[in-house]
Gaussian input, Z-matrix of N, CA and C with variables (Angstrom, degrees):
# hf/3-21g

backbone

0 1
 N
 C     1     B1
 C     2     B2     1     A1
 N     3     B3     2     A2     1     D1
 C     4     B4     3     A3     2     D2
 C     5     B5     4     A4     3     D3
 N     6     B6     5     A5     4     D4
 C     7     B7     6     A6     5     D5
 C     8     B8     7     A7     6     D6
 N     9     B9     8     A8     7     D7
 C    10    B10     9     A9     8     D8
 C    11    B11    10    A10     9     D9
 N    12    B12    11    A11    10    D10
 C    13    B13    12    A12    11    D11
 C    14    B14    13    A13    12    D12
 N    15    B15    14    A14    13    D13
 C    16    B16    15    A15    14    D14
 C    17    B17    16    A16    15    D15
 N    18    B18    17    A17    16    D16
 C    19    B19    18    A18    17    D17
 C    20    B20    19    A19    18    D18
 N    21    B21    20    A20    19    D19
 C    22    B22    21    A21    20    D20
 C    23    B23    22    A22    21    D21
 N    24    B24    23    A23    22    D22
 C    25    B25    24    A24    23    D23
 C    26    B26    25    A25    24    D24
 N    27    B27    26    A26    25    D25
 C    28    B28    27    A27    26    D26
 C    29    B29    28    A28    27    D27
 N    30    B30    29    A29    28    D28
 C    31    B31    30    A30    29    D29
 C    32    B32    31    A31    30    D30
 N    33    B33    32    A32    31    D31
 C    34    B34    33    A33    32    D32
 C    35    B35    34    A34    33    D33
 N    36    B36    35    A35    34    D34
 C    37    B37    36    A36    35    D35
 C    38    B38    37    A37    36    D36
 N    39    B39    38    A38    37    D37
 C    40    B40    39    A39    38    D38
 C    41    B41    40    A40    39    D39
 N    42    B42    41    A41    40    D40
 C    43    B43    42    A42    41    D41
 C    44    B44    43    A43    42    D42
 N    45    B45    44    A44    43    D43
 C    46    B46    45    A45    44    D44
 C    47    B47    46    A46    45    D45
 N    48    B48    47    A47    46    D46
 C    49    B49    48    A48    47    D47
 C    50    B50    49    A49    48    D48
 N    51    B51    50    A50    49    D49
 C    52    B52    51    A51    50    D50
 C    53    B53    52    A52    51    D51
 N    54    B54    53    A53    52    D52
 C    55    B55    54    A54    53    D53
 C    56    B56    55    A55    54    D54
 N    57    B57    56    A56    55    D55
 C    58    B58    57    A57    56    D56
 C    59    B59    58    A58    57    D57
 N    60    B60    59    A59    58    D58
 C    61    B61    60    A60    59    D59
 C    62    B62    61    A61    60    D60
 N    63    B63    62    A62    61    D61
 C    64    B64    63    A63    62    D62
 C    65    B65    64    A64    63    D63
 N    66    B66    65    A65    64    D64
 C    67    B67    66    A66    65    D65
 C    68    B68    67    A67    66    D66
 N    69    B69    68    A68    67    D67
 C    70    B70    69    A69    68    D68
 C    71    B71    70    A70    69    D69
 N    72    B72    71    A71    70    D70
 C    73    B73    72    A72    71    D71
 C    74    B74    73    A73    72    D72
 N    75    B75    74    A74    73    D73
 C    76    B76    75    A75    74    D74
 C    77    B77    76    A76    75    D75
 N    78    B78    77    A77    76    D76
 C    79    B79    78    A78    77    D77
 C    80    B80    79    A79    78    D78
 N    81    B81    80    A80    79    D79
 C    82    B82    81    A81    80    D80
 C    83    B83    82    A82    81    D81
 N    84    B84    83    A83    82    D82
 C    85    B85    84    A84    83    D83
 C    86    B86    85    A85    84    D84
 N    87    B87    86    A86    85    D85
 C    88    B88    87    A87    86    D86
 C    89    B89    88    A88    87    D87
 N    90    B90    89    A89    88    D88
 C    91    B91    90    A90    89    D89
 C    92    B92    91    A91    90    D90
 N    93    B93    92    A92    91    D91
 C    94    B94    93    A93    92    D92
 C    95    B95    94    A94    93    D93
 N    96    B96    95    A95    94    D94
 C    97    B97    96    A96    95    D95
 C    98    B98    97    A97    96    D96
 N    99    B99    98    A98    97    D97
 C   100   B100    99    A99    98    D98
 C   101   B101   100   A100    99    D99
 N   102   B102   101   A101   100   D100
 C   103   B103   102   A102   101   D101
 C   104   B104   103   A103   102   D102
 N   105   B105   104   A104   103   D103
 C   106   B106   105   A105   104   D104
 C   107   B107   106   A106   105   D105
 N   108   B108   107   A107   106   D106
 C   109   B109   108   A108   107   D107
 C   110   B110   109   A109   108   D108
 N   111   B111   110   A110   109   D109
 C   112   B112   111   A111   110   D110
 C   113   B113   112   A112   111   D111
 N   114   B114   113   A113   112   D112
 C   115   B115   114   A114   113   D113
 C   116   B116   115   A115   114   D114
 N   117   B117   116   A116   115   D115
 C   118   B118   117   A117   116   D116
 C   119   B119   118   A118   117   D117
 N   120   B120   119   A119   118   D118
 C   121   B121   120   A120   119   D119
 C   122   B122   121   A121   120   D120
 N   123   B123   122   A122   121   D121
 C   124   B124   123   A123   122   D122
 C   125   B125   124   A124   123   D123
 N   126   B126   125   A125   124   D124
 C   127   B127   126   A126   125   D125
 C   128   B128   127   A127   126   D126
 N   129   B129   128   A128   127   D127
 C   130   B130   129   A129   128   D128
 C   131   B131   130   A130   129   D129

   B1=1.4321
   B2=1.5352
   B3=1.2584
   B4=1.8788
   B5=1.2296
   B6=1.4712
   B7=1.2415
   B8=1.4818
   B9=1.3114
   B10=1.4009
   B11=2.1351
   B12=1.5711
   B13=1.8453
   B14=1.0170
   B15=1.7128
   B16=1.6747
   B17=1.4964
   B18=1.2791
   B19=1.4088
   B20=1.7959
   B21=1.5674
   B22=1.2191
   B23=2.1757
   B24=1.6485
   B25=1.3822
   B26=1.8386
   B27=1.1869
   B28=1.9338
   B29=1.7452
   B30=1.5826
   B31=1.8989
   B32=1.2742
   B33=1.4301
   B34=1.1508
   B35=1.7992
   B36=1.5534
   B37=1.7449
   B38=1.4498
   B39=1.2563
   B40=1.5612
   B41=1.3925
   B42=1.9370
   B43=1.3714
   B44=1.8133
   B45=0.9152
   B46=1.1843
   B47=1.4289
   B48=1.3996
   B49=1.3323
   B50=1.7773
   B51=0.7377
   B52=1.3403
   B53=1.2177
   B54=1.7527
   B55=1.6197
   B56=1.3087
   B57=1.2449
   B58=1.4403
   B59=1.6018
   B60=1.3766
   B61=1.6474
   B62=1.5971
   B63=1.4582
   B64=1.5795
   B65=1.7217
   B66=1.4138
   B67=1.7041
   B68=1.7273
   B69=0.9939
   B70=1.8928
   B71=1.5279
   B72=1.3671
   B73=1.5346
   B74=1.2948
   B75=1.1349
   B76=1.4309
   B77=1.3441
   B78=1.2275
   B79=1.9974
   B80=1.1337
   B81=1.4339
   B82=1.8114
   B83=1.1825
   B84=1.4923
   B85=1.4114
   B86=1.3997
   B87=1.7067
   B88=1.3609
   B89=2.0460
   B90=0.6414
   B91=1.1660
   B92=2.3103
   B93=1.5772
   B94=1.5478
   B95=2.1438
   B96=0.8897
   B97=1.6124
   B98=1.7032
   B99=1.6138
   B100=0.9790
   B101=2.1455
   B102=1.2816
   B103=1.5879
   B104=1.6144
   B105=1.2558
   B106=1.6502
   B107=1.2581
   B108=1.2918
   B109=1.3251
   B110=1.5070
   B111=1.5134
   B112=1.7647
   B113=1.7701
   B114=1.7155
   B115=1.3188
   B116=1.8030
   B117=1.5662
   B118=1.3988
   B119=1.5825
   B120=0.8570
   B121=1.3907
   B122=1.2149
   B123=1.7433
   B124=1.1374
   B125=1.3152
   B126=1.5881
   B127=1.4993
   B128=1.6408
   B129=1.4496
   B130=1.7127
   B131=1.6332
   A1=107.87
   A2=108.35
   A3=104.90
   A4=135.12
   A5=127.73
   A6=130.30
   A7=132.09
   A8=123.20
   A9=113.21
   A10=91.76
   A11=80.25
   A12=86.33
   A13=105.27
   A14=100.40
   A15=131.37
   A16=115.22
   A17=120.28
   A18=92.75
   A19=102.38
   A20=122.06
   A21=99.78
   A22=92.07
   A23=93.01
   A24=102.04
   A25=104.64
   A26=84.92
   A27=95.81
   A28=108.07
   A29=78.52
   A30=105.67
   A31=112.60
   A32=134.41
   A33=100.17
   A34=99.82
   A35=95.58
   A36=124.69
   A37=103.66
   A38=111.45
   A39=116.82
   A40=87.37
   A41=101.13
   A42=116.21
   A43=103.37
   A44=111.78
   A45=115.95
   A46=134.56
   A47=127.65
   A48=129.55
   A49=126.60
   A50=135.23
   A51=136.49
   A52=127.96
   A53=140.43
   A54=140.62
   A55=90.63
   A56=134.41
   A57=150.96
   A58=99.65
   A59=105.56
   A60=116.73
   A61=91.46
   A62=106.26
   A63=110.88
   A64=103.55
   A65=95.87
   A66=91.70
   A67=88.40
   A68=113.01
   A69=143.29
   A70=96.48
   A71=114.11
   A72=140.41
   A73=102.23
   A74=111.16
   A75=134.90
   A76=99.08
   A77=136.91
   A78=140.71
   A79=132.24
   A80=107.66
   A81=105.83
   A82=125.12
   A83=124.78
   A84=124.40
   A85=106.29
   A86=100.74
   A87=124.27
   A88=122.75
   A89=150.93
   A90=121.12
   A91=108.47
   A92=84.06
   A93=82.34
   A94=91.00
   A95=85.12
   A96=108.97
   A97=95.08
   A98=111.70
   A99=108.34
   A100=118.05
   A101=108.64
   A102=98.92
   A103=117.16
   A104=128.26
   A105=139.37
   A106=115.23
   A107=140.93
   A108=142.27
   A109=110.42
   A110=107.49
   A111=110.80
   A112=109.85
   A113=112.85
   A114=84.55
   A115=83.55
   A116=125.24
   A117=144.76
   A118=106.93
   A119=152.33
   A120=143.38
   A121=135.68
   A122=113.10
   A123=126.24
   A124=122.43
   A125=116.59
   A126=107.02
   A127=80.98
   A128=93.97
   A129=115.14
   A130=113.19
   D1=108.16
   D2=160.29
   D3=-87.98
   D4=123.64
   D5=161.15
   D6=-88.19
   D7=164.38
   D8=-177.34
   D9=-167.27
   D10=109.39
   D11=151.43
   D12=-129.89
   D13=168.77
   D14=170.64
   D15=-89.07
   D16=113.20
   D17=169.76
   D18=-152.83
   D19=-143.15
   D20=-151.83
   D21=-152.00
   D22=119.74
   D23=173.35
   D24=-88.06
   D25=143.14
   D26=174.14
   D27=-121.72
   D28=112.59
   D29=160.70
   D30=-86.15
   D31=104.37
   D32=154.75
   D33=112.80
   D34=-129.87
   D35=169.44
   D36=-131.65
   D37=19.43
   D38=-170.03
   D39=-130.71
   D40=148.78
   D41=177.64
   D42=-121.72
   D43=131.57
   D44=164.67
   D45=-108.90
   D46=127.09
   D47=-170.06
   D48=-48.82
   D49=113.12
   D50=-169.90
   D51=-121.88
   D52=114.88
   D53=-157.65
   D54=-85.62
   D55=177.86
   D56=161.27
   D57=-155.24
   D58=135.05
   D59=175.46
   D60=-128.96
   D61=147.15
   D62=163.72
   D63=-149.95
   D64=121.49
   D65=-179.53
   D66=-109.53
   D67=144.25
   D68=170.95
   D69=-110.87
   D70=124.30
   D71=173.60
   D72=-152.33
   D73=172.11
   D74=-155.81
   D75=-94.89
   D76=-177.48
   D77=-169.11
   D78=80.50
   D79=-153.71
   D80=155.97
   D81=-58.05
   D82=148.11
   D83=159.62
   D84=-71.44
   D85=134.34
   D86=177.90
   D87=-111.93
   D88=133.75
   D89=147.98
   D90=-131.02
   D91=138.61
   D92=-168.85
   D93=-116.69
   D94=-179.73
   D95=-164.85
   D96=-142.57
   D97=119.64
   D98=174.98
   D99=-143.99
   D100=136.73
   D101=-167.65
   D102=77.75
   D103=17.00
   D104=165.92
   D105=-41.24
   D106=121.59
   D107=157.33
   D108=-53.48
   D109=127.52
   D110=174.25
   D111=-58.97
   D112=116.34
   D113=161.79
   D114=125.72
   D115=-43.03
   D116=-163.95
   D117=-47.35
   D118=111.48
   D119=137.51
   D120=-87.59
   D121=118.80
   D122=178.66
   D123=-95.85
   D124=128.79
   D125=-176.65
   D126=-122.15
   D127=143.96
   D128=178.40
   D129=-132.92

């Protein structure tokens, strides 16, 4: 099953547009990271 929203990272006072895809299949748990800005930090 694929998903896909639009939504919006904030730098700053500035928001920036951001895609999200998530496909759900059956197996191992995976998680990949794809198209990252050099330099980006994600806290989750």
């Amino acid at each position: 099953m694929l998903a896909t929203l639009s939504t919006l990272a904030l730098t700053g006072i500035e928001a920036k547009p951001v895609k999200v895809e998530v496909d759900i299949q059956n197996g191992l748990p995976n998680f990949d990271e794809v198209g990252m800005k050099v330099g980006m930090d994600i806290k989750v």
